[in-house]
C-alpha positions in Angstrom: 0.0 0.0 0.0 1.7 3.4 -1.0 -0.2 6.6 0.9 0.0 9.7 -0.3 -1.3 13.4 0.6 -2.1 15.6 -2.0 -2.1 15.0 -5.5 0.2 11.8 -6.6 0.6 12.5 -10.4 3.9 14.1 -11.1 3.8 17.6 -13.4 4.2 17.8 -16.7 7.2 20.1 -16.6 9.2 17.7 -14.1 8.5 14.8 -15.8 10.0 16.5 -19.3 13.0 17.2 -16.9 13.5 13.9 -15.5 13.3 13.0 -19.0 15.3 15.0 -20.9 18.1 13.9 -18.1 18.1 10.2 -18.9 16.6 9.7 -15.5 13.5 7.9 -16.2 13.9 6.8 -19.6 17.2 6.3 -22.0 17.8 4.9 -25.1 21.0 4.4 -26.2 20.8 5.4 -30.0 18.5 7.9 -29.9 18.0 11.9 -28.9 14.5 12.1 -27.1 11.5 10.3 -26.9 8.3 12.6 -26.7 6.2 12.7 -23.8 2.9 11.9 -24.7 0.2 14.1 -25.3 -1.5 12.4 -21.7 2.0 12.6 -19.8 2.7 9.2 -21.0 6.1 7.7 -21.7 6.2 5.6 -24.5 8.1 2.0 -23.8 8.7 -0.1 -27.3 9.1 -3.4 -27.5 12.7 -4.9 -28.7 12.6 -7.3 -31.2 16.1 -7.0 -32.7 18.4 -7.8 -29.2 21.3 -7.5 -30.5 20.5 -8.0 -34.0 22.3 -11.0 -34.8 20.5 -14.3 -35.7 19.8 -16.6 -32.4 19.9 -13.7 -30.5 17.1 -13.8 -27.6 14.5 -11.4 -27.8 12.1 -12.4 -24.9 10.6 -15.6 -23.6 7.1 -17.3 -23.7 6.1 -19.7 -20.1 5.8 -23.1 -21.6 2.2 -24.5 -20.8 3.6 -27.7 -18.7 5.9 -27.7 -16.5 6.7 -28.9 -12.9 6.0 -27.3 -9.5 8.2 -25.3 -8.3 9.2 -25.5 -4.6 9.7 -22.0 -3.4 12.9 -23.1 -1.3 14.8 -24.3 -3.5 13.6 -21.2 -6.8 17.5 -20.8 -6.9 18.2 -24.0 -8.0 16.0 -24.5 -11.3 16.9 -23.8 -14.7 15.1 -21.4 -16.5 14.6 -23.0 -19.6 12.5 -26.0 -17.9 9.8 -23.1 -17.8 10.5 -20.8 -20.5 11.0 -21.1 -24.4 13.5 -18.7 -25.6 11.9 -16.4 -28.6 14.8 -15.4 -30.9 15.5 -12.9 -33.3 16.4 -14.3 -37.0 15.6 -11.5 -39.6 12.6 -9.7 -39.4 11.1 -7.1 -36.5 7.9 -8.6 -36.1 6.4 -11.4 -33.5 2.9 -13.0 -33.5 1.8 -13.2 -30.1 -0.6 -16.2 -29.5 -4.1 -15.9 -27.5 -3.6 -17.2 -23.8 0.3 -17.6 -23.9 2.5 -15.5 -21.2 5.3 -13.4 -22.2 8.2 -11.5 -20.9 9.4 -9.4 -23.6 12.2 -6.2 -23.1 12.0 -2.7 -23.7 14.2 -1.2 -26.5 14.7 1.7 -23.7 16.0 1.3 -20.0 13.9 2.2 -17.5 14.7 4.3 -14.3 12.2 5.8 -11.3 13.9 7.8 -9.0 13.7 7.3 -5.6 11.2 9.6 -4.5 9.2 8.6 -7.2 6.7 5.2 -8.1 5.6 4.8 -11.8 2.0 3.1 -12.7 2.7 0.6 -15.7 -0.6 0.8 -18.3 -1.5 0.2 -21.9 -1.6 3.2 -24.3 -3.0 1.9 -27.3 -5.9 -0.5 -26.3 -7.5 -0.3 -29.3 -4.3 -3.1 -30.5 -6.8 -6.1 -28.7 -6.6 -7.6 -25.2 -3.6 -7.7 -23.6 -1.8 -7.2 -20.3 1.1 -4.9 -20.4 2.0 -6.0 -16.8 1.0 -7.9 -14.2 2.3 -6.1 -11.4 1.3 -2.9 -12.3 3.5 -0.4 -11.2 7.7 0.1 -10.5 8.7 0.6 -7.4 10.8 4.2 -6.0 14.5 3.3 -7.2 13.7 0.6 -9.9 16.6 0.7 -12.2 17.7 3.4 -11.1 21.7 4.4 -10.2 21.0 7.6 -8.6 22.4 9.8 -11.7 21.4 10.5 -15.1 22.4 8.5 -17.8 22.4 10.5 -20.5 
């Protein structure tokens, strides 16, 4: 449970700043990234990796697996649950109805401490999907405490 007094969304003007610093959002190979019209911050998805063929882009949760027992999660190898999706040539996936994916951004993402971030879709009109399942990052996720930029 996060509490807050007064209003929680941040300004428009400080979250151009925070931008425009590299601290919520930085892309190696690129200027800026607009701010959204509705003060949101566009996140793409990265289908190249690396580029190079075999290269792993993101992973779908195979349908069968074993249990896992919680005290011993360090122990497992990830592959048992997940099939590695891979780059080859082209920039495009076809996501299947009712399969789970974990898929990375083509930017890095950074709150500051002070700060929380609520994680949501911004073009719905694409079909029904989950963007998340927790919902939000947590003040400090992947975030060094400097810009980037």
């Amino acid at each position: 449970m996060r509490l807050q007094r007064g209003s929680a969304r941040v300004s428009r003007e400080k979250l151009v700043k925070l931008h425009d610093k590299g601290q919520i959002i930085y892309i190696a190979d690129a200027d800026k990234l607009p701010i959204q019209n509705d003060d949101l911050v566009p996140l793409t998805v990265d289908l190249r990796g690396i580029g190079r063929a075999g290269c792993t882009i993101g992973y779908r949760a195979k349908k069968h697996t074993d249990k896992i027992d919680i005290d011993k999660s360090a122990g497992y190898d990830p592959d048992q649950f997940w099939e590695r999706l891979e780059y080859y040539s082209g920039e495009s996936l076809v996501l299947d109805p009712d399969e789970f994916y974990i898929l990375a951004t083509c930017e890095e993402v950074g709150v500051p401490t002070d700060l929380a971030a609520e994680m949501s879709p911004y073009y719905p009109g694409a079909g029904e999907y989950r963007v998340h399942y927790a919902g939000f990052f947590d003040p400090g996720f992947g975030w060094a405490g400097k810009a980037r930029a």
